[in-house]
C-alpha positions as semicolon CSV with decimal commas, in nm:
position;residue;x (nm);y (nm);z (nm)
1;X;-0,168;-1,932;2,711
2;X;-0,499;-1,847;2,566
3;X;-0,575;-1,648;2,218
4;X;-0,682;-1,307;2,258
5;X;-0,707;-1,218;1,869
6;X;-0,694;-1,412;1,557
7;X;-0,773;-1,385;1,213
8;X;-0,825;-1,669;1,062
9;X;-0,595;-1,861;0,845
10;X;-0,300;-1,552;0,857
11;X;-0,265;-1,437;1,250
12;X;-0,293;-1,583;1,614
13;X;-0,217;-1,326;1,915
14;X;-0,155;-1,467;2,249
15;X;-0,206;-1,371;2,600
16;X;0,177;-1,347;2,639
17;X;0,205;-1,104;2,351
18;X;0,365;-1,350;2,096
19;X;0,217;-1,377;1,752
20;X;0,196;-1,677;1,537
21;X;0,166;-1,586;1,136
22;X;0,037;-1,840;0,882
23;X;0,191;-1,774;0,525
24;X;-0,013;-1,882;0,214
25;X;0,193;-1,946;-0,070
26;X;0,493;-1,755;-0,115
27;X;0,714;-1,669;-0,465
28;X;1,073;-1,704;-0,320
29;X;1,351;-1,479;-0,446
30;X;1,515;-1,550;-0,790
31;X;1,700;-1,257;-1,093
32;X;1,581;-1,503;-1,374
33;X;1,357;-1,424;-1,602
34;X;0,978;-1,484;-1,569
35;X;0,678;-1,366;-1,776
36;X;0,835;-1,084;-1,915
37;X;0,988;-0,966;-1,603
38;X;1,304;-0,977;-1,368
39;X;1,288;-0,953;-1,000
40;X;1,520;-0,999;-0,672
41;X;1,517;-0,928;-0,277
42;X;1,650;-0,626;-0,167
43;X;1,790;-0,526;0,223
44;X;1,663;-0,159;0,272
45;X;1,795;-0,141;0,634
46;X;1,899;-0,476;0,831
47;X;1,846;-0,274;1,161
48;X;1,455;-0,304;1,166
49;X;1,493;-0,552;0,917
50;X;1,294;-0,331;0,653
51;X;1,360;-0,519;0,297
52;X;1,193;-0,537;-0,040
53;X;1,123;-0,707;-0,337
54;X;1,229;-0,536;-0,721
55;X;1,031;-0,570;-1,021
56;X;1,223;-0,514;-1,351
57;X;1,004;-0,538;-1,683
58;X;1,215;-0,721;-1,939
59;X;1,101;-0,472;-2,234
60;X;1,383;-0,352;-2,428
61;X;1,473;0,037;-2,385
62;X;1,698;0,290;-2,529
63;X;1,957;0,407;-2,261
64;X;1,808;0,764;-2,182
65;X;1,460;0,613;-2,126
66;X;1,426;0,619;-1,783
67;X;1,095;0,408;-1,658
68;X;0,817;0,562;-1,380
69;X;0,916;0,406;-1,036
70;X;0,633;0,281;-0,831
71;X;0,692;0,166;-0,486
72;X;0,425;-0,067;-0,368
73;X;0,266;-0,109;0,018
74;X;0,118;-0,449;0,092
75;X;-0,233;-0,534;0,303
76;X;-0,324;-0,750;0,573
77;X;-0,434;-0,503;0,892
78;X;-0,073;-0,378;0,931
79;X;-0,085;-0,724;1,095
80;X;0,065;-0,938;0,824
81;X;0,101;-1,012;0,480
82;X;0,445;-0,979;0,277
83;X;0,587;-0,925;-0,004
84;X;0,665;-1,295;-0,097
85;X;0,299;-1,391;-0,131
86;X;0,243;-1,572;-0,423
87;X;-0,065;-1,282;-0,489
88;X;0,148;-0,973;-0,456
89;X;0,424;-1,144;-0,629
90;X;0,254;-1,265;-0,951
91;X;0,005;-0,910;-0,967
92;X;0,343;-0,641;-0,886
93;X;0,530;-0,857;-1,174
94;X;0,244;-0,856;-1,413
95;X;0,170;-0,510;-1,333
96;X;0,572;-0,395;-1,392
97;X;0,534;-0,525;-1,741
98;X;0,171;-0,387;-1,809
99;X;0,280;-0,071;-1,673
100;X;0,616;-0,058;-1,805
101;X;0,747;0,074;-1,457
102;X;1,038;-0,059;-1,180
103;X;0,785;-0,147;-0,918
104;X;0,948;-0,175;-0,509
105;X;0,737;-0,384;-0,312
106;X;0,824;-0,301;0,068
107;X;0,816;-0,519;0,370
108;X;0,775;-0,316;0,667
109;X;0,759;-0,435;1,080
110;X;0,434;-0,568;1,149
111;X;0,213;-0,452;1,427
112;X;0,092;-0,588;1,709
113;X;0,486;-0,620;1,788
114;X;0,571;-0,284;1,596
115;X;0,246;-0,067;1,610
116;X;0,197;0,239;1,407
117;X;0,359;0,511;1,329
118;X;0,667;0,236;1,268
119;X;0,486;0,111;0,919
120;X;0,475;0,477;0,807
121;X;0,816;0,515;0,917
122;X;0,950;0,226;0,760
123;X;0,769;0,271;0,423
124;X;0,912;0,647;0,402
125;X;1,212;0,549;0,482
126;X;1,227;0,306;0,149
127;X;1,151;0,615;-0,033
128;X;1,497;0,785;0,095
129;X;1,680;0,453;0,004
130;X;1,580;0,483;-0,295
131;X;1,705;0,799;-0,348
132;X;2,068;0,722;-0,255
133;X;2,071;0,342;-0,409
134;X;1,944;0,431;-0,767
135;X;2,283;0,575;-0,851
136;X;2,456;0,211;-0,718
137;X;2,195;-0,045;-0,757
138;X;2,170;-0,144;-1,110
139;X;1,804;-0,249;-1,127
140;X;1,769;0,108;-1,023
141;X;1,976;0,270;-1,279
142;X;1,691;0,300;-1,529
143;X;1,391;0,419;-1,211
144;X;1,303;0,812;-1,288
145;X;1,314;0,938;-0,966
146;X;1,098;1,218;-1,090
147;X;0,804;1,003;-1,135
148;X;0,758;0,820;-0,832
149;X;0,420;0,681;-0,754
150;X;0,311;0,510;-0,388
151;X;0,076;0,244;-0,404
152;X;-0,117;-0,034;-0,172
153;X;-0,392;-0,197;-0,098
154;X;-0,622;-0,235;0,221
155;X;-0,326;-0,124;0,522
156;X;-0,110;-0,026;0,242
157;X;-0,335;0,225;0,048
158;X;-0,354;0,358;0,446
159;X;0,026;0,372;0,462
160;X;0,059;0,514;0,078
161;X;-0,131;0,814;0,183
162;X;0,068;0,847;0,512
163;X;0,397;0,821;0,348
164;X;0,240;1,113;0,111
165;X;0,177;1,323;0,433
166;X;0,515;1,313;0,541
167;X;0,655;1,316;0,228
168;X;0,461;1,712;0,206
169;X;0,591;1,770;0,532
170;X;0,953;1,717;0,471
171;X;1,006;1,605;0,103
172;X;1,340;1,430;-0,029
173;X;1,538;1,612;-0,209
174;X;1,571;1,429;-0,531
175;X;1,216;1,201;-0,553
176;X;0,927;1,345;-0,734
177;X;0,550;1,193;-0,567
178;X;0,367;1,238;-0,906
179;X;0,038;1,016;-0,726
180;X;-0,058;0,790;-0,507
181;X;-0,302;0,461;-0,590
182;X;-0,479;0,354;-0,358
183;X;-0,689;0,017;-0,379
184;X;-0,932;-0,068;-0,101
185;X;-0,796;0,158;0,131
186;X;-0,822;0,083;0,528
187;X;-0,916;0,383;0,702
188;X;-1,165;0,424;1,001
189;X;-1,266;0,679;1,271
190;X;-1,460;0,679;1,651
191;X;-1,795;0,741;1,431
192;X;-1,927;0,511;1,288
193;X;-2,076;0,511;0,929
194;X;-2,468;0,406;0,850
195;X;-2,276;0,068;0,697
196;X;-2,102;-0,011;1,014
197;X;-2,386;0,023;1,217
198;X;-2,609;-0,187;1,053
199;X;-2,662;-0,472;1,250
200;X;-2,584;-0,739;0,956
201;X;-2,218;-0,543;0,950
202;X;-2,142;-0,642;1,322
203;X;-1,863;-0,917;1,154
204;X;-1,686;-0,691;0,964
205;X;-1,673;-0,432;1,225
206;X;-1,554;-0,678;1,471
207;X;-1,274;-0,756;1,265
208;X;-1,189;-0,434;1,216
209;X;-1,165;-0,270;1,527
210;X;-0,910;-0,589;1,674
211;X;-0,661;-0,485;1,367
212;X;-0,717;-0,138;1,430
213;X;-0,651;-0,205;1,841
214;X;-0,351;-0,464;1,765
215;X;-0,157;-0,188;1,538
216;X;-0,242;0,190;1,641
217;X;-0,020;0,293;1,966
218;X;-0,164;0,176;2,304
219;X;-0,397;0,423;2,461
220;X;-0,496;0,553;2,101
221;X;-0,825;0,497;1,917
222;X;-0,965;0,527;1,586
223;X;-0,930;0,906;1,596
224;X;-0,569;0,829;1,586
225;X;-0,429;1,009;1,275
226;X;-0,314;0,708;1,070
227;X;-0,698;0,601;1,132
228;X;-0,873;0,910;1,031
229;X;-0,741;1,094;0,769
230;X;-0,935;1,383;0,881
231;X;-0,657;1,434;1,168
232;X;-0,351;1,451;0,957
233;X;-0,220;1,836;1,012
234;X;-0,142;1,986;0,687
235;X;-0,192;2,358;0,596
236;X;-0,427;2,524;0,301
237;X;-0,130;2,536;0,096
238;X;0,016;2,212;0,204
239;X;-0,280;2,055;0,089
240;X;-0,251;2,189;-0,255
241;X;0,085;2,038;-0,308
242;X;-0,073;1,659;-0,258
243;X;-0,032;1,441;-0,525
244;X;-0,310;1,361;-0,774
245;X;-0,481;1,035;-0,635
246;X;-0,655;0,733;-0,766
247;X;-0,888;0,537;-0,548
248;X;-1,004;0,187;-0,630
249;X;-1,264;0,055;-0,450
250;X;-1,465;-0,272;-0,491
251;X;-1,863;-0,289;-0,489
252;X;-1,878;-0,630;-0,224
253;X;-1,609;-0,484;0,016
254;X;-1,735;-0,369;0,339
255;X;-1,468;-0,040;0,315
256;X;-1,630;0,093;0,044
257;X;-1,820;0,368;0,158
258;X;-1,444;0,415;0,337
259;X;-1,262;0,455;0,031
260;X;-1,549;0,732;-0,102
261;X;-1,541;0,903;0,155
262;X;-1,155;0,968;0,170
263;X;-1,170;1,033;-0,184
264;X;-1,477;1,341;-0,103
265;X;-1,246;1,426;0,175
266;X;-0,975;1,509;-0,052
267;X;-1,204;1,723;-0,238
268;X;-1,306;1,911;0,002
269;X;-0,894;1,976;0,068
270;X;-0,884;2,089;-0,334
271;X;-0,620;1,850;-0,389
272;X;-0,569;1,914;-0,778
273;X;-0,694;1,543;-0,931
274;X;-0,855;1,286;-0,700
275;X;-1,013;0,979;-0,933
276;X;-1,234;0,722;-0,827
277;X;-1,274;0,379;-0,972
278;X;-1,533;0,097;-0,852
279;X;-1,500;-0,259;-0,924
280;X;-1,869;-0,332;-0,947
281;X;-1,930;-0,702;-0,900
282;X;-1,574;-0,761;-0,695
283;X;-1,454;-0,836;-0,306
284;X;-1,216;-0,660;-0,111
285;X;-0,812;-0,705;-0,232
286;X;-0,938;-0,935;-0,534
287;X;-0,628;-0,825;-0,715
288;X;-0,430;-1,073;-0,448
289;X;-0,646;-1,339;-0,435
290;X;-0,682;-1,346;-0,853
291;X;-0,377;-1,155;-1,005
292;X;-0,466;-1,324;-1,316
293;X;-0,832;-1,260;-1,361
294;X;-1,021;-0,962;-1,614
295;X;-1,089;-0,750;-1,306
296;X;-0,731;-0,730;-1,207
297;X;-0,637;-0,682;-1,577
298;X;-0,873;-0,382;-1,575
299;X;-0,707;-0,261;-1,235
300;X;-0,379;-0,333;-1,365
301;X;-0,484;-0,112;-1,710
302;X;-0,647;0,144;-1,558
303;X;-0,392;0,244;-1,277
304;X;-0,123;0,240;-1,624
305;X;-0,351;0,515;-1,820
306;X;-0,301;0,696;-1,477
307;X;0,045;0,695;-1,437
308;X;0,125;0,719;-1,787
309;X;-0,075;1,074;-1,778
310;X;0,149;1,235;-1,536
């Protein structure tokens, strides 16, 4: 049984299909307080399994002040990654407090064993959970469903926007998508951008067309519409209902010019307020890897002057 993809240090595929995934350090489920904030495990559908991790911000509140809701999309290629890494964990609680918002990280099935559209499905499907468990959950019971926001990072910035799609498409009858914030966002296409073919890029490109291969549906390629956002079918008017969007992006990350260009795409669509922000001197997901440092503090405060504007 040989290896026929890996990425380093998280995923090994095998020639028989089966994967082996290699966790860093993981935050493991607890209701006590921690650092001004609450948080628990959550089973949003033990069919798939699809489940999910709550942040509650400990700040006192007034019983009719209902707090912004964001629900939260992790990284890693749609490959791995999870909501119990220590990075997610300490940056999603940090950020519930900064933010002052309920904050659902989701765990959805991983490809190469569930390939797309299944993350898409799974994410949207938190977002009609949510809707029926805010009225019995009490963590919930304070969430304003009319100020939801999706958010990820790398795969999950991919899968906030999808989720937005078919959110347009069929909407829910009682949850408001006020934005979306997307940091690092992993999208991709057949062409190739002047950064992906230069020659010193052949790495990076490498590594991105085996996630893109283990997780879009066999047969597909990067034209596939959860690739290239340029495929997704919405109508003139449909397009004006998208949520106002904030893209981070990081000056060292190789998706970059990526993350610009889906935020000029948008443009071009008219969608009502698209923001761009640029981490100068930073690396791809840096927010995970240092959810304590200044640059994730700015992320952290600029992505609350966002929400806190709509």
């Amino acid at each position: 049984m040989s290896i026929v993809a890996e990425a380093p240090g998280f995923l090994q595929v095998f020639s028989d299909g089966s994967v082996k995934r290699f966790a860093p350090q993981v935050v493991d489920a607890s209701e006590e307080s921690s650092k001004g904030y609450r948080f628990k495990d959550v089973v949003i559908d033990p069919s798939k399994p699809i489940t999910g991790r709550i942040f509650l911000p400990d700040t006192p509140r007034s019983t009719t002040q209902l707090l912004p809701l964001v629900v939260y999309f992790h990284g890693g290629g749609f490959c791995f990654g999870s909501t119990t890494w220590a990075g997610y964990h300490y940056f999603l609680g940090d950020f519930s407090v900064a933010s002052q918002s309920i904050v659902v990280s989701v765990d959805y099935r991983l490809a190469p064993e569930n390939r797309l559209p299944v993350a898409y499905e799974d994410c949207y499907s938190s977002l009609e959970w949510l809707s029926h468990q805010v009225s019995t959950e009490p963590w919930l019971s304070g969430a304003d469903l009319s100020r939801v926001f999706l958010s990820g990072d790398s795969a999950g910035g991919n899968i906030a926007h999808n989720v937005a799609v078919k959110y347009i498409c069929e909407q829910i009858n009682n949850v408001k998508i006020r934005g979306l914030v997307l940091i690092h966002p992993y999208f991709g296409s057949e062409k190739r951008t002047e950064e992906e073919l230069d020659e010193g890029a052949a790495g990076h490109v490498a590594s991105n067309d085996m996630f893109w291969g283990l997780s879009i549906p066999e047969g597909s390629n990067r034209d596939y519409f959860g690739c290239n956002v340029e495929k997704a079918e919405l109508s003139e008017s449909q397009w004006s209902q998208f949520p106002a969007v904030m893209v981070h992006v990081a000056g060292l990350d190789f998706l970059k010019q990526r993350g610009v260009m889906y935020v000029e795409f948008l443009q071009k669509k008219q969608v009502k307020e698209v923001k761009l922000v640029e981490a100068e001197a930073e690396n791809h997901v840096f927010h995970v890897f240092f959810p304590e440092s200044d640059a994730t503090r700015l992320l952290q405060q600029e992505t609350t002057e966002f929400i806190k504007s709509y």
